[in-house]
N, C-alpha and C positions, 0 to 999 in steps of 0.2 A: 869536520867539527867546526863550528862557529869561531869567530874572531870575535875580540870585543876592544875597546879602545876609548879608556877614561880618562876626560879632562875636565877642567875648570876648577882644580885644586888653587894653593897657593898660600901663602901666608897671612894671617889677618890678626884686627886686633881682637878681643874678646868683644861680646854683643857686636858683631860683624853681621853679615849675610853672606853666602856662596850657592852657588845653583852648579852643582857637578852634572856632567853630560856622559853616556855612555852609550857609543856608537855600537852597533852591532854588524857583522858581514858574514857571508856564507851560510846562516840560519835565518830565519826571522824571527822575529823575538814574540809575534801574536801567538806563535805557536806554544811558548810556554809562560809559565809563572818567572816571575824576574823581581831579584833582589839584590839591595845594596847593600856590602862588607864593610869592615872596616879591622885592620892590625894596626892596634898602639905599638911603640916600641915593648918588647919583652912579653909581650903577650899574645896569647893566639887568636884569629881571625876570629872574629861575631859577626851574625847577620844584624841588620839596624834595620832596615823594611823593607819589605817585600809585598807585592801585586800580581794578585791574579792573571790570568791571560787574559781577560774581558776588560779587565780592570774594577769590576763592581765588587773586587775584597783587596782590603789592606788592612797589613799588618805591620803595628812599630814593633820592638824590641823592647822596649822600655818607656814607662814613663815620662822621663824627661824626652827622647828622642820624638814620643807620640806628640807632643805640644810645642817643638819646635821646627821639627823637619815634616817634608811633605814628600813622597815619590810619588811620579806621574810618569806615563809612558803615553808614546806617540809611535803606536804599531805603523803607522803612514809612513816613517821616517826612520822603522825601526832601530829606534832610540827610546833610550830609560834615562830619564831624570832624576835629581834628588835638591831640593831648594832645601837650605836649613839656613833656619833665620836663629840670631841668640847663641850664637856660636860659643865656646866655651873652652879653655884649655883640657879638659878633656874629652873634647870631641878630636883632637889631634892625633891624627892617625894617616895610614893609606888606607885608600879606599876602595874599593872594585866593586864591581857587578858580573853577576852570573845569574844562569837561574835559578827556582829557589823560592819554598815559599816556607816561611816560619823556621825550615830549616836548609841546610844544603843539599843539592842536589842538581851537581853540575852537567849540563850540557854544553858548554862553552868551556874552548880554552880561555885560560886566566891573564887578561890583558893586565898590563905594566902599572896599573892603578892608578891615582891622582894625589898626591901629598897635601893634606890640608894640615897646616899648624894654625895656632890660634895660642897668639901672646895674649898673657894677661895684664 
């Protein structure tokens, strides 16, 4: 089963920007749908967006997430992206990546995540 391995979390202020990376090894990631998590404290794990294997569908979660954040993948490099510009205290969470489109649907063990807070 696939590895995956997210970084570029970190602490920020509110209206911040972060571009989270998530590595992929042992799978290639062209082969499936691939989406980004996220767990607040005391709550359970939501997908936030997810992309096609071609990449010509994506999907946000929400609203606010649609007009902030962007996922982009680079099957080349198999690596998934996720830029989110307008950060927010409650975008503060860990973050993962698996595959997965609108909903879960893991093919990938669950890499150590990426801690993003965002002070306000």
């Amino acid at each position: 089963q696939g590895q995956l391995d997210e970084s570029g979390g970190g602490l920020v202020q509110a209206g911040s920007s972060l571009r989270l990376s998530c590595a992929a090894s042992g799978r290639n990631i062209s082969d499936y749908n691939m989406a980004w998590y996220r767990q607040a404290p005391g709550k359970e794990r939501e997908i936030v967006a997810s992309i096609s294997w071609s990449g010509a569908n994506i999907n946000y979660a929400t609203y606010s997430v649609k007009h902030r954040f962007t996922i982009i993948r680079d099957n080349a490099k198999n690596t998934l992206y996720l830029q989110m510009n307008s950060l927010g205290p409650e975008d503060t969470a860990l973050y993962y990546c698996n595959s997965g489109y609108r909903t879960g649907t893991y093919y990938f063990n669950w890499g150590p995540g990426t801690q993003v807070t965002v002070s306000s």
